[in-house]
N, C-alpha and C positions, 0 to 999 in steps of 0.2 A: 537439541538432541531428539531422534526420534526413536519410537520404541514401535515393536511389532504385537501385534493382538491377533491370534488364531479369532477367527469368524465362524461362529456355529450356523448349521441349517438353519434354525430361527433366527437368527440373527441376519443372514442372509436375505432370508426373505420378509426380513423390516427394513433394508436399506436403501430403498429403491430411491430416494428422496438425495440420502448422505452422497450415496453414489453419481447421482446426475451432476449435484456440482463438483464433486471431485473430478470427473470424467467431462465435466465441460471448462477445467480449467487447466485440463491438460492437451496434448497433443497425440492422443489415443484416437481411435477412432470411433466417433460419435455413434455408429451402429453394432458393430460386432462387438465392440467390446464394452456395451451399453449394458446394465441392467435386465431391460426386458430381453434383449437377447443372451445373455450368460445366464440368468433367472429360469427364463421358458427353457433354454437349454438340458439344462440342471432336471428341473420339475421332467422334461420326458423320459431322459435315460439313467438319469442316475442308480435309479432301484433296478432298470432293466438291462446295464450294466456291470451292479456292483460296485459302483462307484465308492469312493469314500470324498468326501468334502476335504478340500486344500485350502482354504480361504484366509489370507494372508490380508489383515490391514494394518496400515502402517500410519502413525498418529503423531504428533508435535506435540510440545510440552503444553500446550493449550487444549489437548484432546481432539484438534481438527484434524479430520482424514484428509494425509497430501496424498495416500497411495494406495494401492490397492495390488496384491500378487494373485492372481486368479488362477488356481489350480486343482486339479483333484488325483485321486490314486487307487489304482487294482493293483490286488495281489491275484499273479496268475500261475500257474502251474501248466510247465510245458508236455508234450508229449514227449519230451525227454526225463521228464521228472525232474527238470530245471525250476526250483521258484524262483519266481521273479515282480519284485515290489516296483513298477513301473509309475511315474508321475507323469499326467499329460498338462497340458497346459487346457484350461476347460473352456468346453464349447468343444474338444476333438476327441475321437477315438481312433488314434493311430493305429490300424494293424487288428482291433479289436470288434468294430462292428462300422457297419456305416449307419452315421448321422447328417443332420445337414451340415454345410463346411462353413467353419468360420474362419474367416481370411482377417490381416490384418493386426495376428494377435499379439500380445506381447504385457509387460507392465504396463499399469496407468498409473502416470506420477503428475502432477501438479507442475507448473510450467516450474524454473529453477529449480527444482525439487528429485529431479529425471538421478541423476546419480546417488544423491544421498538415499534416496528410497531405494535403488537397487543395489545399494551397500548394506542396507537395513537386512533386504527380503533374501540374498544367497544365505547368508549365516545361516538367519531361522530356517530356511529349507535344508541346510546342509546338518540342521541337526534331526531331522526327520530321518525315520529308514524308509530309504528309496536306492536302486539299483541303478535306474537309468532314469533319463529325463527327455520326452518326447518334446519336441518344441515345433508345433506345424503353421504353415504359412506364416514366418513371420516377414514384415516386409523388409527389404534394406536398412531402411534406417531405423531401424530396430534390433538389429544385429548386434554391433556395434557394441550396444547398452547393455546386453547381456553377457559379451564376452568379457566388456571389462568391469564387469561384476566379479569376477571369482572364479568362473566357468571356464577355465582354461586346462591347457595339459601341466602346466609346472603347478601345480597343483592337485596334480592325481586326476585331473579326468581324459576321458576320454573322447573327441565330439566326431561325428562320423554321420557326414551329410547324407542326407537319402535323395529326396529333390528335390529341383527348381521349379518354379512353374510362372506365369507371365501374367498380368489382366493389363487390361488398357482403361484408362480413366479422359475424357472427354472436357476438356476446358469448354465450357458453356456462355463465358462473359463474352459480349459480343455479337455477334452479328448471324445468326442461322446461313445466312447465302454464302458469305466467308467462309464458311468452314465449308460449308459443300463446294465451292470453289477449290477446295482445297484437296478432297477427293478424288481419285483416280475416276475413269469415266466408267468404268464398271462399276464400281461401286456406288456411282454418283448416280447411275440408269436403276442398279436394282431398288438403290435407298430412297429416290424421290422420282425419278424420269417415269418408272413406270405409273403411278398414278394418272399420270393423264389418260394411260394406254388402257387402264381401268374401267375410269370415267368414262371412257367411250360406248363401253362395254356394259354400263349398268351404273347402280348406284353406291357410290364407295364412302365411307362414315370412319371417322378412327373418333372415337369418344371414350371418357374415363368409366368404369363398371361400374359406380355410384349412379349415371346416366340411362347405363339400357341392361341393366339388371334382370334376366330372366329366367335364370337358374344357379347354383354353385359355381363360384368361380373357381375354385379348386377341381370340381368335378370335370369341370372343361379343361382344363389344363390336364389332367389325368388322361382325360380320353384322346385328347391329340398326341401325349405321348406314348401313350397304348400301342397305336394305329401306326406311330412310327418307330417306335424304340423295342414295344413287344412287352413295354412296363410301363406302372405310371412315374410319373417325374415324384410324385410322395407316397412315401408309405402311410400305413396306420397313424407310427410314430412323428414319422415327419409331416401330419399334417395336425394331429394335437399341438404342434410344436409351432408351427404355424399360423393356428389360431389363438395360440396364447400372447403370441408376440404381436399379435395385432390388435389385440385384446390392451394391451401394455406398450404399445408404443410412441401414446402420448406422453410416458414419464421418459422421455430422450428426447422431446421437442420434435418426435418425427409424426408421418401419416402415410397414408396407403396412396401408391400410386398406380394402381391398375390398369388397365388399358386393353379394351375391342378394338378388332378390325371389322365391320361388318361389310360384307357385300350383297349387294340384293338382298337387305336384311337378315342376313344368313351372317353367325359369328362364321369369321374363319381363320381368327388368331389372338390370340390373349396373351399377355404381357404383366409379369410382376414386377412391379418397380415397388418399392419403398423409400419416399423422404426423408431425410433426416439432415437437419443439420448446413441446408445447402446443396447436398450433393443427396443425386439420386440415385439410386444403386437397383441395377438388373438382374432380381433375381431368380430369374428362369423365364420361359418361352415358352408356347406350343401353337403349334399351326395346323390346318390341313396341307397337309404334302401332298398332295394331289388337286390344287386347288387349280391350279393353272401352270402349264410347262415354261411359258413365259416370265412368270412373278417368281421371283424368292419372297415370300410372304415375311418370310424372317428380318430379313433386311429394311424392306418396306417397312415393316411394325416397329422396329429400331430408329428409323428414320421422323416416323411421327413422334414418338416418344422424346427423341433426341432434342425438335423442333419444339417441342412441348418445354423442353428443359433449357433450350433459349429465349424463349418466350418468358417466362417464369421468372420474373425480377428476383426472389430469394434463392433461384439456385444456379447455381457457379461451376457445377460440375456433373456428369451425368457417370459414371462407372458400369465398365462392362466388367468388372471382377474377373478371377483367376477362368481359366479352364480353356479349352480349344471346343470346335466344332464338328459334326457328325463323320467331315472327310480335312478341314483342313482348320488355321488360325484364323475363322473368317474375322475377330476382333480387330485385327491389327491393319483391316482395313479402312477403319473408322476414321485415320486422322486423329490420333490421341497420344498420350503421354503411357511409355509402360510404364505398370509398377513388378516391380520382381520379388517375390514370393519363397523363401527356403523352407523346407523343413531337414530336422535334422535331431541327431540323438544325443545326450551327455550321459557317458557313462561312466561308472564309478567304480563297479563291483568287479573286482579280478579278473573272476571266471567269465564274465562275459565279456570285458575288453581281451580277454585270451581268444574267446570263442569267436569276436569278431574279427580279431585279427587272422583266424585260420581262415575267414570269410572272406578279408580283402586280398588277402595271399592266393587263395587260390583261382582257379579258370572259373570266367562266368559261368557254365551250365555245374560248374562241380560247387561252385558257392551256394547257388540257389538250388540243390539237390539237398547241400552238407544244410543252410540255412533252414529249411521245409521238415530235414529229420530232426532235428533238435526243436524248431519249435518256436522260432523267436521270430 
């Protein structure tokens, strides 16, 4: 028999330990849905979005955590003078502000343990007041888990997808020329051919930022999306949040995987990668764009990382995560496996499965006219 225990903020932030092996003896994902990163999450925006703590643990008759429901809740008032008690699934603010994106997400249960803890955690959530229920990136096989939790319409709700989205994940075991063999020739030219065309050209380095440390690695990454975006890749927020998780990312078994491109000693691309677990996860880029019309610097920098991560006897997979690129999916040129990504809404409360449905009924520009006036 298992029973649910609401988790306080102090509580929260003593668990860092209970959490790892609960979350390493399940099939969650080792990084997003880690401790340092739901924790560091938490600690940036919570007070600067009003947050309220959802924290759902779920216990055996022995008091061991199999499970864990990571959630939290605003109450928001629309410009329609709609209240609305919204639950996110935490690490996201749908709709609410932008933060960093956590992909991935969903329950962590303990291997065998996946249905009885998500028969545990709908109840307790369903005696909470909440209207709706945001549920973003989670992946396929995590769907599933949730619907047949309780989360259905013959039960009064209401679920009403918003989107899909794609990343590519990278099988690493094996052999680095294999897999470039197995790339298209375009991609095979930008990700590795051109280095030689480099070399010719001067002196080309791809070394880990532990190695040729000469300034803020955040700072550089900032400035190269400056110069191409017109912003930096972190805000204020999202680079507290960033330091903290790097600060705390040995209590997930992970480490930093940073990565220069220098030419003629000149940085002219930086690379964040993070360890954990095996697989290495890309999360974010910056290059100069102007470096040479001939190089996609991007690619290139992809490519040594990639090579880095077959090399690398503990790691098995390399992840390019959700999202597309400046003109097209340049991920899905990699030669990797997709992962697919929903997010999507459970709604409960009357007036707003009313109001959405005047939403799907109607013509695109008259829904998102009607959607924008009321506020949701």
């Amino acid at each position: 028999m298992l029973s649910v225990q609401p988790v306080s903020e102090a509580g929260f932030a003593a668990m860092a330990e209970e959490w790892r092996m609960c979350l390493e003896a399940s099939d969650a994902n080792p990084l997003f849905m880690s401790w340092p990163w739901l924790y560091s999450w938490w600690e940036t925006w919570s007070q600067v979005l009003g947050m309220e703590l959802v924290l759902l643990g779920v216990v055996d008759q022995q008091g061991k955590l199999v499970g864990i429901g990571p959630f939290c809740r605003r109450v928001l008032v629309t410009p329609a003078g709609i209240r609305v008690a919204r639950l996110y699934m935490l690490g996201n603010a749908w709709r609410l502000a932008p933060t960093v994106r956590t992909e991935y997400c969903g329950i962590i249960a303990r291997r065998g343990y996946e249905s009885d803890v998500t028969a545990a955690i709908i109840p307790a959530l369903e005696e909470l007041g909440w209207d709706e229920l945001v549920c973003s990136d989670v992946p396929d096989d995590r769907l599933e888990n949730l619907r047949a939790g309780g989360f259905d319409e013959r039960r009064g709700y209401r679920t009403i997808h918003r989107t899909d989205d794609t990343g590519i994940r990278i099988n690493t075991v094996g052999r680095f020329g294999d897999w470039l063999d197995g790339l298209g020739k375009h991609t095979r030219l930008k990700a590795f051919n051109r280095r030689a065309y480099l070399k010719k050209q001067g002196e080309l380095v791809f070394l880990g930022y532990d190695e040729g440390r000469d300034e803020d690695f955040f700072e550089r990454l900032n400035g190269f999306h400056r110069n191409r975006w017109g912003k930096p890749a972190f805000d204020r927020e999202a680079l507290r949040f960033h330091r903290l998780l790097l600060q705390r990312l040995h209590l997930c078994d992970g480490e930093p995987a940073m990565s220069l491109v220098l030419f003629n000693g000149r940085c002219v691309s930086v690379l964040y990668d993070l360890l954990v677990r095996g697989c290495r996860y890309n999360l974010q880029a910056g290059y100069d764009e102007e470096f040479n019309t001939k190089v996609s610097l991007g690619y290139l920098h992809l490519g040594f990382a990639i090579e880095a991560a077959f090399s690398h006897r503990a790691t098995n997979a390399y992840d390019l995560l959700a999202g597309t690129g400046k003109k097209q999916f340049y991920k899905s040129h990699f030669h990797g496996e997709a992962v697919h990504f929903s997010t999507f809404q459970v709604v409960r409360s009357p007036l707003l499965k009313a109001l959405y449905g005047i939403q799907a009924a109607s013509p695109p520009f008259v829904a998102r006219a009607f959607i924008r006036r009321v506020g949701l």
